[in-house]
GUROKE-954473 format. One record per residue: residue number from 1; x, y, z of N, C-alpha, C, O in turn; chain. Coordinates in steps of 0.05 Angstrom, whole numbers, always signed. Layout:
! residues N
NODE_n_nX_nY_nZ_caX_caY_caZ_cX_cY_cZ_oX_oY_oZ_chain
NODE_NUM_X_Y_Z_X_Y_Z_X_Y_Z_X_Y_Z_A
...
//
This chain:
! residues 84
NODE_n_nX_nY_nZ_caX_caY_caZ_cX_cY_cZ_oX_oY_oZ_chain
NODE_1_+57_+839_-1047_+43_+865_-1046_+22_+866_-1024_+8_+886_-1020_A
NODE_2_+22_+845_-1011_-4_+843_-993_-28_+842_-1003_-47_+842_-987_A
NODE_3_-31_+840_-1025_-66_+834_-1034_-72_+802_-1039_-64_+783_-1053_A
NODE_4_-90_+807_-1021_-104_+766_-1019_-112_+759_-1047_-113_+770_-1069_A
NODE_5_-117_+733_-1037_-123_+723_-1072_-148_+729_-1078_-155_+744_-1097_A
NODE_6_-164_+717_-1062_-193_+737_-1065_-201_+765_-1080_-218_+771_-1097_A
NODE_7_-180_+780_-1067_-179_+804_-1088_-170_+807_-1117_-179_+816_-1138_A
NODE_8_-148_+795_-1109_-138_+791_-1130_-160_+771_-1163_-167_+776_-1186_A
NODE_9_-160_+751_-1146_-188_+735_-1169_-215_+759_-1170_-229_+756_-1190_A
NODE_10_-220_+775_-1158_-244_+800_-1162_-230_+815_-1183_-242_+817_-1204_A
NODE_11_-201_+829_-1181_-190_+837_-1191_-184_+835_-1235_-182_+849_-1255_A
NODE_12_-187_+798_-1223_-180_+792_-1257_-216_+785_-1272_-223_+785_-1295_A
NODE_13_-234_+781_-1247_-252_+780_-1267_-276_+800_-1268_-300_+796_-1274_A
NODE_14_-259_+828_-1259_-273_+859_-1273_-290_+864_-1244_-300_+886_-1244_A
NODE_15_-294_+851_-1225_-316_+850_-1198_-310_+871_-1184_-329_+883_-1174_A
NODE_16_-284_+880_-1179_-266_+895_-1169_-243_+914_-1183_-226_+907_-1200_A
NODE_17_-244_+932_-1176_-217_+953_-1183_-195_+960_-1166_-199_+973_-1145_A
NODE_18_-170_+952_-1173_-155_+972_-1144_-153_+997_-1138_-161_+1015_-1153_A
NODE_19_-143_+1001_-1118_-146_+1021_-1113_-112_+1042_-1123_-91_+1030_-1129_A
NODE_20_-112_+1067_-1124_-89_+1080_-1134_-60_+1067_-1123_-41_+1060_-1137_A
NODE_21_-61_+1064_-1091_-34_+1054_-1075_-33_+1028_-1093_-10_+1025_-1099_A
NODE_22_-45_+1012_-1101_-45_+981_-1102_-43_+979_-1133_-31_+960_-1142_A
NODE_23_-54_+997_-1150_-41_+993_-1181_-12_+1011_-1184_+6_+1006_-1200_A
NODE_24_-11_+1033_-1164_+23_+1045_-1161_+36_+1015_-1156_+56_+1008_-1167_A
NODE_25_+25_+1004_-1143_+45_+980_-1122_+53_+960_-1140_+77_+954_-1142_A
NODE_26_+37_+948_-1155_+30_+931_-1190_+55_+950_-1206_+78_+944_-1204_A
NODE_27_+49_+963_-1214_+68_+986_-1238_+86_+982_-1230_+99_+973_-1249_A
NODE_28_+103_+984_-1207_+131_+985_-1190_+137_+956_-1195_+158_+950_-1207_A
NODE_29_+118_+935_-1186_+132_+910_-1190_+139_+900_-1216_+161_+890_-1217_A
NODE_30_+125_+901_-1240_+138_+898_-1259_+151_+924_-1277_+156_+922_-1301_A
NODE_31_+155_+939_-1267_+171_+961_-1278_+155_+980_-1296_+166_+1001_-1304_A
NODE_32_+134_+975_-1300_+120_+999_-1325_+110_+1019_-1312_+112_+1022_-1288_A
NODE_33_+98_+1037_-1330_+83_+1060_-1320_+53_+1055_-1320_+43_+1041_-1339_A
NODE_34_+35_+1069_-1293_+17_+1057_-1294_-11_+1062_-1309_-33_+1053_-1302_A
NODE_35_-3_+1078_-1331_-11_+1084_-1358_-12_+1058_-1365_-32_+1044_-1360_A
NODE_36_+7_+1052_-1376_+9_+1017_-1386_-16_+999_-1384_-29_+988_-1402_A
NODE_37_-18_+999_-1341_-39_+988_-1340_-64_+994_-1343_-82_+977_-1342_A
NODE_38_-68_+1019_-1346_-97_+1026_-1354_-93_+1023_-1392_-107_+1037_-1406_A
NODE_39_-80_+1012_-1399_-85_+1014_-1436_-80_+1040_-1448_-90_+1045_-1470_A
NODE_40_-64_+1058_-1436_-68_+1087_-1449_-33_+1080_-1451_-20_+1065_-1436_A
NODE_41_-25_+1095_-1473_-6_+1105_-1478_+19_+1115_-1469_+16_+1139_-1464_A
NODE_42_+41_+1107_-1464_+63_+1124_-1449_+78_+1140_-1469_+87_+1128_-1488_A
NODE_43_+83_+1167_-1467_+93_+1188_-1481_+117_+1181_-1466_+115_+1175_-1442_A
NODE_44_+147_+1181_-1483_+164_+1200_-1468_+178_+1211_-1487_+174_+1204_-1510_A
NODE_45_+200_+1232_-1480_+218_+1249_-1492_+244_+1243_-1487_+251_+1240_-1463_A
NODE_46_+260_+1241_-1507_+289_+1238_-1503_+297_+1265_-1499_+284_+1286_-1503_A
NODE_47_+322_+1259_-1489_+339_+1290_-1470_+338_+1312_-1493_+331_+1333_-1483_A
NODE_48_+342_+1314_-1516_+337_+1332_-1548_+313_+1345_-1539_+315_+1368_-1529_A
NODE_49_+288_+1332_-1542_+257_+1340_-1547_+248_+1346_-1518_+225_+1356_-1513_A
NODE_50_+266_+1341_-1498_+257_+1355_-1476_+268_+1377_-1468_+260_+1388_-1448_A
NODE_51_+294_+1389_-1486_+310_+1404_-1479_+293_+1429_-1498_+283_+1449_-1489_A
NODE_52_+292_+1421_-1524_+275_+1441_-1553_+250_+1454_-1532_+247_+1478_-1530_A
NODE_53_+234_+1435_-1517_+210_+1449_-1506_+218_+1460_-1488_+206_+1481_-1486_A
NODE_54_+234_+1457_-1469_+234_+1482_-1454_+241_+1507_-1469_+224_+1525_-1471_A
NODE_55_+266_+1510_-1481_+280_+1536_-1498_+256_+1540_-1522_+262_+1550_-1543_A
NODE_56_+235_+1533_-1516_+222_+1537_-1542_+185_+1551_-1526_+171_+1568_-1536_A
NODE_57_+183_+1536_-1501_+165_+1547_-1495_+150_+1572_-1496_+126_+1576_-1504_A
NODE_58_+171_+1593_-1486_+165_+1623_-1476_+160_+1631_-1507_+145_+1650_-1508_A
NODE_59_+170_+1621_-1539_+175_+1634_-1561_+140_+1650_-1563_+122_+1650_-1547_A
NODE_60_+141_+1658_-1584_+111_+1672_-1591_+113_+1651_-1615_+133_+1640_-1623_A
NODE_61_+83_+1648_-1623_+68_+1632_-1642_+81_+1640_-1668_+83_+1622_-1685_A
NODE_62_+90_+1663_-1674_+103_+1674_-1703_+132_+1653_-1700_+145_+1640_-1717_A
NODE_63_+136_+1656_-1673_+174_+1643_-1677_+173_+1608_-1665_+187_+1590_-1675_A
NODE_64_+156_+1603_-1645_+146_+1581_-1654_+153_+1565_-1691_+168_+1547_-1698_A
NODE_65_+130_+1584_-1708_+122_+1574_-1730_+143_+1572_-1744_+148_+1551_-1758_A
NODE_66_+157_+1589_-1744_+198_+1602_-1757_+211_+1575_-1745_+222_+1561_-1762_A
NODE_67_+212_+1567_-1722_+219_+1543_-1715_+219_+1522_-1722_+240_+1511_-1728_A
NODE_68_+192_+1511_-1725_+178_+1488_-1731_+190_+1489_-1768_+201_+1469_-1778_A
NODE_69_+187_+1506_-1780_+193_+1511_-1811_+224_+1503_-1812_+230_+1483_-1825_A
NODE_70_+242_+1515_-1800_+273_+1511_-1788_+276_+1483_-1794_+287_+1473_-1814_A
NODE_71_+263_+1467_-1767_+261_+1434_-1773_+260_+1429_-1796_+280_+1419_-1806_A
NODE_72_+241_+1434_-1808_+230_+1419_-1828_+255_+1418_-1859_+265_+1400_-1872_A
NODE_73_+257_+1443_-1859_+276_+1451_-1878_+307_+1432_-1871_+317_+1416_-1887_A
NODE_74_+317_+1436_-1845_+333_+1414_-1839_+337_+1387_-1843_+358_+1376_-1851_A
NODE_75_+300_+1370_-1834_+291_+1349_-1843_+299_+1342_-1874_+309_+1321_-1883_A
NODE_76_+295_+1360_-1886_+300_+1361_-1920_+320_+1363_-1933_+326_+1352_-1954_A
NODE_77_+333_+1378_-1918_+365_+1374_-1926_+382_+1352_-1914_+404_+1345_-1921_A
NODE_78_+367_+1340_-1895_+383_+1317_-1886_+374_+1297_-1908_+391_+1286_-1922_A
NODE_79_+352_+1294_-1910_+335_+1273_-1939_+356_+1274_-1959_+367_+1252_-1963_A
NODE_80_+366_+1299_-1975_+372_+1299_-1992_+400_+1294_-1996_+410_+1286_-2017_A
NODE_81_+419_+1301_-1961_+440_+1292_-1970_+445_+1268_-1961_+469_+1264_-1963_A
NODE_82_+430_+1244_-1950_+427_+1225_-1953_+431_+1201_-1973_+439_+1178_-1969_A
NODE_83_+423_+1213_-1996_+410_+1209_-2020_+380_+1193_-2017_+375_+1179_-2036_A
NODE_84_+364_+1192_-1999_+344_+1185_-1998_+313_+1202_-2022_+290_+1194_-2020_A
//
């Protein structure tokens, strides 16, 4: 990555921060997102829950709510014929 050790040892004992290019550059080498390395959380959506929010965006808050209820009732009938 090009970062000396120097930095790098500032780096692990809190003396130092990198900078955006150089924790992008970290995230890329081991594959995560660079959420990860700040401790926060990575959200993602499978192709379903990303498809629902778009076609669901523009709705109004009444059909929204008709929606969200839709699920749920679904959710329930899947429970039940489960036999769960």
């Amino acid at each position: 990555l090009g970062i000396s050790r120097s930095a790098i040892s500032m780096y692990e004992r809190g003396e130092r921060e990198p900078d955006t290019a150089t924790m992008e550059a970290i995230a890329a080498l081991f594959g995560v997102d660079m959420n990860y390395l700040y401790g926060m959380p990575t959200v993602t959506f499978d192709d379903f829950t990303y498809a629902l929010h778009n076609e669901s965006k523009d709705l109004t808050e009444e059909n929204k709510q008709k929606l969200l209820e839709m699920a749920r009732l679904f959710k329930l009938g899947q429970q039940h014929g489960s036999g769960n």
